[in-house]
MIVO-860883 format. One line per field, with one value per residue: y, x, z of N, C-alpha, C in turn; residue in three letters. Coordinates in nm, 3 decimals, padded with zeros to 5 digits, m for minus. Each point is the difference from the previous one (the first is absolute). Layout:
npy	(Y	...)
npx	(X	...)
npz	(Z	...)
capy	(Y	...)
capx	(X	...)
capz	(Z	...)
cpy	(Y	...)
cpx	(X	...)
cpz	(Z	...)
residuo	(ALA	...)
# end
This chain:
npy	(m01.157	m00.126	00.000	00.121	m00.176	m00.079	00.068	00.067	m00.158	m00.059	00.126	00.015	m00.128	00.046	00.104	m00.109	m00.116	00.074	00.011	m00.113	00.013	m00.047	00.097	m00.033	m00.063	00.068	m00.030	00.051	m00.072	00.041	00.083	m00.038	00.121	00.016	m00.073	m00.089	00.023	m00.164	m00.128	m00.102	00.073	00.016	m00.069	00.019	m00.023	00.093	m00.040	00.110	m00.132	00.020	00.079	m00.053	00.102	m00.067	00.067	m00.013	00.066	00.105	00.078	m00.066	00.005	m00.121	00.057	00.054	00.007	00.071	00.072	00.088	00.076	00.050	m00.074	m00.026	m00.130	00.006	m00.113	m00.004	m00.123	00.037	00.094	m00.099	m00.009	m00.068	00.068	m00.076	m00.006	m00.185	00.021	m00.053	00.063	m00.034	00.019	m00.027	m00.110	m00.005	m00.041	m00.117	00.085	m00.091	m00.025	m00.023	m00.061	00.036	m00.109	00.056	m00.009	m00.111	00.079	00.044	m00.104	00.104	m00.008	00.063	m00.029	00.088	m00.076	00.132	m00.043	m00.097	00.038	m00.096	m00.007	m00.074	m00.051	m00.037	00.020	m00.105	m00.110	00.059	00.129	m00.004	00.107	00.003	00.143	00.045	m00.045	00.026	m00.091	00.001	m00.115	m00.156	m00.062	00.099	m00.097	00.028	00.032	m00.054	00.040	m00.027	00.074	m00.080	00.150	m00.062	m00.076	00.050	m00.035	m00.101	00.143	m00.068	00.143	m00.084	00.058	m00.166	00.054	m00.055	m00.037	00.046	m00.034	m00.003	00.003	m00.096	00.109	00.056	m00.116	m00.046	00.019	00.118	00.004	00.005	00.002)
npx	(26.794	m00.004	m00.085	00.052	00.121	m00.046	m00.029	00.052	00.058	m00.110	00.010	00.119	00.041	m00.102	00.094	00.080	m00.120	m00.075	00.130	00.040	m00.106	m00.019	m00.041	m00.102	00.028	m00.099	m00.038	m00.081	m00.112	m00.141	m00.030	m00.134	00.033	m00.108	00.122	m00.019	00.110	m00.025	m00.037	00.005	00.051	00.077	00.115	00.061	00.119	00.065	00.101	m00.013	m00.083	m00.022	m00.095	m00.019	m00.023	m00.129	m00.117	m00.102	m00.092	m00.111	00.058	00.034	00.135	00.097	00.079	00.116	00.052	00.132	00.100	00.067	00.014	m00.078	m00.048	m00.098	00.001	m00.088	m00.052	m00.071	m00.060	m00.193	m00.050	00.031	m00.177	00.002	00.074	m00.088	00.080	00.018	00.108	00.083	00.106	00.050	00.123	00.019	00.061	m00.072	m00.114	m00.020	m00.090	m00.065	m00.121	m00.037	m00.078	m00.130	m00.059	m00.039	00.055	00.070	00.065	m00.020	00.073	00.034	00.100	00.042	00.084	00.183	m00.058	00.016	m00.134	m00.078	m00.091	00.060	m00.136	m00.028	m00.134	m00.024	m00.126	m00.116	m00.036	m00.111	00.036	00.141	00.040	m00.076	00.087	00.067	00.090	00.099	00.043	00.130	00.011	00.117	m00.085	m00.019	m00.047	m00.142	m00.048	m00.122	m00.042	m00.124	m00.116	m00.025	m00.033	m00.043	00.093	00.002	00.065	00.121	00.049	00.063	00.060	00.028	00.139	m00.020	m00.025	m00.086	00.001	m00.084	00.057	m00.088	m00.007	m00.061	00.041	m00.110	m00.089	00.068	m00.116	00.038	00.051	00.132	00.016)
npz	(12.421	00.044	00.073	00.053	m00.014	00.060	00.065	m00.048	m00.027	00.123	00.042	m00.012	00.034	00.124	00.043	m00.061	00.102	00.117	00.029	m00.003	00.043	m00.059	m00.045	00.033	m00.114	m00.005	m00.078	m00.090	m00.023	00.042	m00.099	m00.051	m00.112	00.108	00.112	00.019	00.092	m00.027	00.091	00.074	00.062	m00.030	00.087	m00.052	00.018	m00.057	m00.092	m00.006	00.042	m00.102	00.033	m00.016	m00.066	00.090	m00.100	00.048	m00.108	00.068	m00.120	00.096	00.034	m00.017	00.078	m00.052	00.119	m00.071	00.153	m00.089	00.101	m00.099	m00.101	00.001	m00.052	m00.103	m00.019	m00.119	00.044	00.036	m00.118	m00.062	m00.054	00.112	00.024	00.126	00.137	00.039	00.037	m00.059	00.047	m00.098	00.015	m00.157	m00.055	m00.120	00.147	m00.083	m00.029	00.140	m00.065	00.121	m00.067	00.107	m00.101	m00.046	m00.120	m00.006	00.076	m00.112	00.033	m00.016	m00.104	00.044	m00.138	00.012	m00.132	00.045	m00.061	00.067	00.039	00.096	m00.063	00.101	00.009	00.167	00.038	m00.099	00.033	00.025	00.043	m00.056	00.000	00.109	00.128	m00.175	m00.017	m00.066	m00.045	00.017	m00.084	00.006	m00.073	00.079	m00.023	m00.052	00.121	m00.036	00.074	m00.004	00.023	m00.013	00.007	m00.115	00.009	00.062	m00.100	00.057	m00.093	m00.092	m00.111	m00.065	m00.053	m00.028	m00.074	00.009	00.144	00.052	00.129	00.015	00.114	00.055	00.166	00.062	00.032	00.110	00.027	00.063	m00.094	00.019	00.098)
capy	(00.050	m00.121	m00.009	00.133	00.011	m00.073	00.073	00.058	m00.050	m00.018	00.117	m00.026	m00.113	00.041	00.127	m00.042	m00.026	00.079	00.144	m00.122	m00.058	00.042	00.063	m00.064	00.088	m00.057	00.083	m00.033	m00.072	00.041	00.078	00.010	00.102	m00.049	m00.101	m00.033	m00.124	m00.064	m00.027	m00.096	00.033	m00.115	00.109	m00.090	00.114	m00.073	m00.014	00.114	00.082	00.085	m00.061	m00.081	m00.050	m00.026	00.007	00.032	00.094	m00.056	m00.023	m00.121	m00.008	m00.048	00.080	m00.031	00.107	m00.028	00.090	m00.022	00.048	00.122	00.057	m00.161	m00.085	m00.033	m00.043	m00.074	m00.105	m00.062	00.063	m00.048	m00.020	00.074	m00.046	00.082	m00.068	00.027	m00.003	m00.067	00.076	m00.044	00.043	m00.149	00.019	00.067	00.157	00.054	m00.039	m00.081	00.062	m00.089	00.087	m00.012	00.047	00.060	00.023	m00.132	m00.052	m00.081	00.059	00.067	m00.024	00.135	00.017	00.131	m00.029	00.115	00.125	00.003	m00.134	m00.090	m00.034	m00.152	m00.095	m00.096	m00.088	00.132	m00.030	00.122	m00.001	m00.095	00.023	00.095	00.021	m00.074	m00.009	m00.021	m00.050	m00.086	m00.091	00.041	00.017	00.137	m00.072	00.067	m00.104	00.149	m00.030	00.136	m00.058	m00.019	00.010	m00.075	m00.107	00.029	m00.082	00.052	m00.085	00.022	m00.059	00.034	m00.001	m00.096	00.038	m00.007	00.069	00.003	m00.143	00.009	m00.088	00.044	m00.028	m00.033	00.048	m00.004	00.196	00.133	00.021	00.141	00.109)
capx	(00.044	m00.044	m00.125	00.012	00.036	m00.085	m00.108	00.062	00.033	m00.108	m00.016	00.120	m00.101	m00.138	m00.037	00.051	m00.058	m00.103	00.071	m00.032	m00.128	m00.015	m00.110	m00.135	m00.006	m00.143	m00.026	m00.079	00.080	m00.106	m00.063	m00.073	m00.122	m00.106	m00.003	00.066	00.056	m00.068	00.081	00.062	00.162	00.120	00.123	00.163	00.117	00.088	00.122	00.011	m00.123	m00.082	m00.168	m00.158	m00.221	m00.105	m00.089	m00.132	m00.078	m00.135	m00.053	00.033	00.125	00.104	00.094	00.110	00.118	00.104	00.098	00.058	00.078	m00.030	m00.190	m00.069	m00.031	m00.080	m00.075	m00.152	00.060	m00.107	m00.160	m00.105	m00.077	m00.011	00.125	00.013	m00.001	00.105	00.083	00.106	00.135	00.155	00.091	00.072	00.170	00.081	m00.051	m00.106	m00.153	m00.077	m00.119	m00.150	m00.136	m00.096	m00.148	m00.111	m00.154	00.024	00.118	00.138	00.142	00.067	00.176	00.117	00.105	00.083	00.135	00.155	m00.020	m00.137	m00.075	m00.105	m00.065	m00.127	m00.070	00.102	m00.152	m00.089	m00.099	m00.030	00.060	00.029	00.111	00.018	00.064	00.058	00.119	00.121	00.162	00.074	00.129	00.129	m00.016	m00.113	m00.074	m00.086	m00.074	m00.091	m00.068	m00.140	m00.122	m00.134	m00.142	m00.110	00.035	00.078	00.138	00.125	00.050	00.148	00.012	00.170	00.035	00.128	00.088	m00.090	m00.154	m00.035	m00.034	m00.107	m00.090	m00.057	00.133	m00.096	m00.120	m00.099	m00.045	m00.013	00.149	00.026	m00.052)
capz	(m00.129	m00.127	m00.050	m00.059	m00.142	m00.107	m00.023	m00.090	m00.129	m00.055	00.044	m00.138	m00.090	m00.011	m00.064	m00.113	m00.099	m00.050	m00.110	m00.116	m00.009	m00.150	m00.037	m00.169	m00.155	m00.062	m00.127	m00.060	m00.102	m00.169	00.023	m00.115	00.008	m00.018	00.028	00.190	00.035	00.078	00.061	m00.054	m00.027	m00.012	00.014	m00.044	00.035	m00.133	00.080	00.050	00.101	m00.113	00.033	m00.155	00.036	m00.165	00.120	m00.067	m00.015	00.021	m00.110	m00.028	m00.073	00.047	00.015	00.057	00.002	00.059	m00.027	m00.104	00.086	00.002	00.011	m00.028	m00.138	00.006	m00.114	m00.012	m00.011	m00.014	00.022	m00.112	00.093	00.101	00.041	00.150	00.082	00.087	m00.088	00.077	m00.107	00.063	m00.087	00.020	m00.002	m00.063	00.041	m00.069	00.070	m00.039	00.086	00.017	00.036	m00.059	m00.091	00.098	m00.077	00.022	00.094	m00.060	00.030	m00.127	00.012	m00.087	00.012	m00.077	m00.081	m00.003	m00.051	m00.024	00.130	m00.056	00.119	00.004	00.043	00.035	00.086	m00.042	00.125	00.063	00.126	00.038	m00.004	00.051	00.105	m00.008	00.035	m00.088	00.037	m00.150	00.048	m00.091	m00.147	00.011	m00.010	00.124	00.066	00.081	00.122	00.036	00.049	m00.086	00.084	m00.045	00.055	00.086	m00.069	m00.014	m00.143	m00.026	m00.125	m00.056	m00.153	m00.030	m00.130	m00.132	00.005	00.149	00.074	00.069	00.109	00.129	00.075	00.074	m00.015	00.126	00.076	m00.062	m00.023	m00.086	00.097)
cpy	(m00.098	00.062	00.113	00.041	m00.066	00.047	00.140	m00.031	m00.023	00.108	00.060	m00.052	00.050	00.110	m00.019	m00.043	00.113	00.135	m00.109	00.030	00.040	00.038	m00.001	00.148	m00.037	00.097	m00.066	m00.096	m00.043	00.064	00.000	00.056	m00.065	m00.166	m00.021	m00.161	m00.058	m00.084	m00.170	00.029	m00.132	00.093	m00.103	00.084	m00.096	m00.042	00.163	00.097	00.090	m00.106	m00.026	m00.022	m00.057	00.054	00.071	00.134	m00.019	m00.026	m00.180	00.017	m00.062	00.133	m00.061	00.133	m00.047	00.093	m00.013	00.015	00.178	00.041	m00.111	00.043	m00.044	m00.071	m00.080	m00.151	m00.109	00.057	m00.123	m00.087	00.083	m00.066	00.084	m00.142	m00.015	00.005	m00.030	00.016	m00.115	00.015	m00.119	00.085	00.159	00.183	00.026	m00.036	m00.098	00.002	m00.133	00.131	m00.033	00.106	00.076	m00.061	m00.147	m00.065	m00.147	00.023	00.023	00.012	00.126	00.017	00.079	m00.102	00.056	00.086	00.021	m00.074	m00.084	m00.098	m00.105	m00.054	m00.075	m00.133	00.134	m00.095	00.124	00.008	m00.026	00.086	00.104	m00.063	m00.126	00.034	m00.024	m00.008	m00.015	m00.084	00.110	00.031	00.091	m00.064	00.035	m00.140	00.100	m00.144	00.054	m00.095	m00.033	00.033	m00.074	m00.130	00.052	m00.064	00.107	m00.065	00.045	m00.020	00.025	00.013	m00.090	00.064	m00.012	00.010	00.030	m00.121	00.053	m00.085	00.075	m00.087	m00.051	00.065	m00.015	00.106	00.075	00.003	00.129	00.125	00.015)
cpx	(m00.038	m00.119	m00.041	00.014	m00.104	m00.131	00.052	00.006	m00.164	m00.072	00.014	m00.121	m00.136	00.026	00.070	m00.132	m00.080	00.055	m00.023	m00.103	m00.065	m00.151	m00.086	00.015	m00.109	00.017	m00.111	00.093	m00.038	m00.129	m00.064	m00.158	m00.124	m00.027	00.027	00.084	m00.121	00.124	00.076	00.149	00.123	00.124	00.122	00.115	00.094	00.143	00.074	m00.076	m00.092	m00.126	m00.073	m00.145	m00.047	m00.134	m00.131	00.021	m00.139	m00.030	00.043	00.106	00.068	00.108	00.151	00.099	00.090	00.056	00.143	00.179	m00.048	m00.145	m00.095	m00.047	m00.147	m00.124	m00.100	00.064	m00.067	m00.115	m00.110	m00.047	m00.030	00.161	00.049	m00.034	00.148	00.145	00.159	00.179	00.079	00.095	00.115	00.157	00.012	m00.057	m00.141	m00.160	m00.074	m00.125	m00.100	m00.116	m00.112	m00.080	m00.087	m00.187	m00.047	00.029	00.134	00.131	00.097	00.146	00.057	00.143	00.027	00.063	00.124	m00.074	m00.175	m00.079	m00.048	m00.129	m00.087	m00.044	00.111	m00.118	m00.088	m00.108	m00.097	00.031	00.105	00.151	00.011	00.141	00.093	00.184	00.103	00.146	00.069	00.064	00.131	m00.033	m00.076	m00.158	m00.096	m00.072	m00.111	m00.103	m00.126	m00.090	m00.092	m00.136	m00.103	00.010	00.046	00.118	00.133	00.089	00.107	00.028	00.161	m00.010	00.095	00.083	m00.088	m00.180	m00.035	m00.108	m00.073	m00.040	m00.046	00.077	m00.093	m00.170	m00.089	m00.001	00.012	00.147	00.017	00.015	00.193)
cpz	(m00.112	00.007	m00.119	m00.150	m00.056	m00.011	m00.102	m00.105	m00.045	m00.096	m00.156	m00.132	m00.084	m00.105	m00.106	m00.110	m00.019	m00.132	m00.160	m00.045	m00.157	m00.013	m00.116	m00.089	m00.064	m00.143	m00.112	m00.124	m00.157	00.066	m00.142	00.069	m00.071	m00.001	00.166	m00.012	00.056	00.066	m00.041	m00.084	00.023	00.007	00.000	m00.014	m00.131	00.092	00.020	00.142	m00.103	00.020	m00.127	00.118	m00.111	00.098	m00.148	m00.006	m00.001	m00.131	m00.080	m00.085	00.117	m00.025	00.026	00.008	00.069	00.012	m00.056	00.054	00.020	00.022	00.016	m00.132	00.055	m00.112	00.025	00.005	m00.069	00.016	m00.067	00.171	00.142	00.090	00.095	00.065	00.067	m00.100	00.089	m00.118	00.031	m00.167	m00.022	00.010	m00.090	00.034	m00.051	00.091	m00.050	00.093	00.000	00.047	m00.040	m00.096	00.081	m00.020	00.017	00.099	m00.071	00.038	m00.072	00.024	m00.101	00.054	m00.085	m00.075	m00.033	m00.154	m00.016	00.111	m00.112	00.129	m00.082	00.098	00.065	00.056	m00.032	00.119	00.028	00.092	00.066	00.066	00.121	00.102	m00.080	00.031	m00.098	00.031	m00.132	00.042	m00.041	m00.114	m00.031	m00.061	00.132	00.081	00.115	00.094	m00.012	00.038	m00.076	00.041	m00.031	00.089	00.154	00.067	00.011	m00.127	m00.026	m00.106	m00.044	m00.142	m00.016	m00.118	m00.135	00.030	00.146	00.054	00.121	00.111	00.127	00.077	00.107	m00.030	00.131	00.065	m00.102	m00.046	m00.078	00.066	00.053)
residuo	(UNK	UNK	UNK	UNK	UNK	UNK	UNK	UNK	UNK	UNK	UNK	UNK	UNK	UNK	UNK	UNK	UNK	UNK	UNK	UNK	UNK	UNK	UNK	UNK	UNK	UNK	UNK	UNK	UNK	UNK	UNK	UNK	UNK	UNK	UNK	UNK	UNK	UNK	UNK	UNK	UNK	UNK	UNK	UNK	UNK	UNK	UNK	UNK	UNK	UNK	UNK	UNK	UNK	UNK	UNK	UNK	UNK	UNK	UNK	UNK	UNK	UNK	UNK	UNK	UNK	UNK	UNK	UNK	UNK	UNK	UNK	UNK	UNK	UNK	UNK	UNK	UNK	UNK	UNK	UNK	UNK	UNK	UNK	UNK	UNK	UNK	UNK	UNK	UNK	UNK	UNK	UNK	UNK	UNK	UNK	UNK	UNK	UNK	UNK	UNK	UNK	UNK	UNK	UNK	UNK	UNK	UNK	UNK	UNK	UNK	UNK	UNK	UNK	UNK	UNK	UNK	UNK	UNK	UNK	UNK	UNK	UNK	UNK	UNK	UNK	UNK	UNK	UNK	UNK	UNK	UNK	UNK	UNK	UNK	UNK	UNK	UNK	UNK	UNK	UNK	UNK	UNK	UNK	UNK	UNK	UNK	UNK	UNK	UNK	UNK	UNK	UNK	UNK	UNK	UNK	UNK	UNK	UNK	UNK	UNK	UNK	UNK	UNK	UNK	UNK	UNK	UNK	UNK	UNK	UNK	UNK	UNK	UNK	UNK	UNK	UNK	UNK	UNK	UNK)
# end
């Protein structure tokens, strides 16, 4: 009879998780006529689980959407030049978006943030080349710090915002870095 039970409770268990099992909700999330998503997308969850992308249009636009609790939001972030490549979200304290990405046309590594009513974007390492499979964090001070590759150099780099300008170096340059 022990054994009986415990094979039951196992039994129990399984068909607990498989009835659980939560199921993919895919839905479109922009859709511009007479354009295509290209790829190099970025995905970050707010403090509600509510998702923020950033991701290209072939027509070279940096993209950002967010769902709102109801529909996705969606906007231009960066068309001037060619502004496709890799791209990297993160959201400080107060929720708001902050974007690393590459130039396209340059490969400059480019910085956009939601001041709460306008992007604002700049030059973070214009180097050629220099910004690809890059990466974004905030401190406490929502203050950005990005990581990328320097393809010209085939250099690993790291740039921060101290509070009055961005600090720049190379973390490693032996081999192939960046990868």
């Amino acid at each position: 009879m022990r054994r009986l039970t415990g094979l039951l409770l196992i039994l129990i268990v399984m068909v607990g998780v498989v009835e659980a099992a939560p199921e993919w909700h895919i839905e479109t999330v922009d859709s511009v006529p007479g354009d295509s998503i290209d790829g190099y997308n970025s995905l970050t969850l707010d403090s509600t689980d509510r998702p923020h992308i950033t991701y290209f249009l072939a027509s070279d636009a940096l993209r950002y959407a967010r769902l709102d609790g109801s529909a996705w939001q969606t906007e231009t972030v960066d068309s001037e030049g060619w502004a496709a490549g890799d791209s990297s979200l993160a959201l400080d304290s107060s929720e708001n978006p902050h974007i690393s990405y590459q130039e396209g046309e340059n490969g400059d590594l480019r910085y956009a943030r939601w001041d709460g009513s306008a992007w604002q974007t700049e030059t973070v390492d214009s180097e050629e080349w220099v910004s690809a499979y890059n990466s974004l964090a905030l401190d406490t001070a929502d203050r950005p710090h990005i990581s990328y590759r320097d393809s010209t150099n085939l250099d690993l780099k790291y740039a921060h915002w101290d509070g009055s300008a961005w600090q720049v170096e190379t973390v490693d340059s032996e081999g192939y870095m960046g990868l």
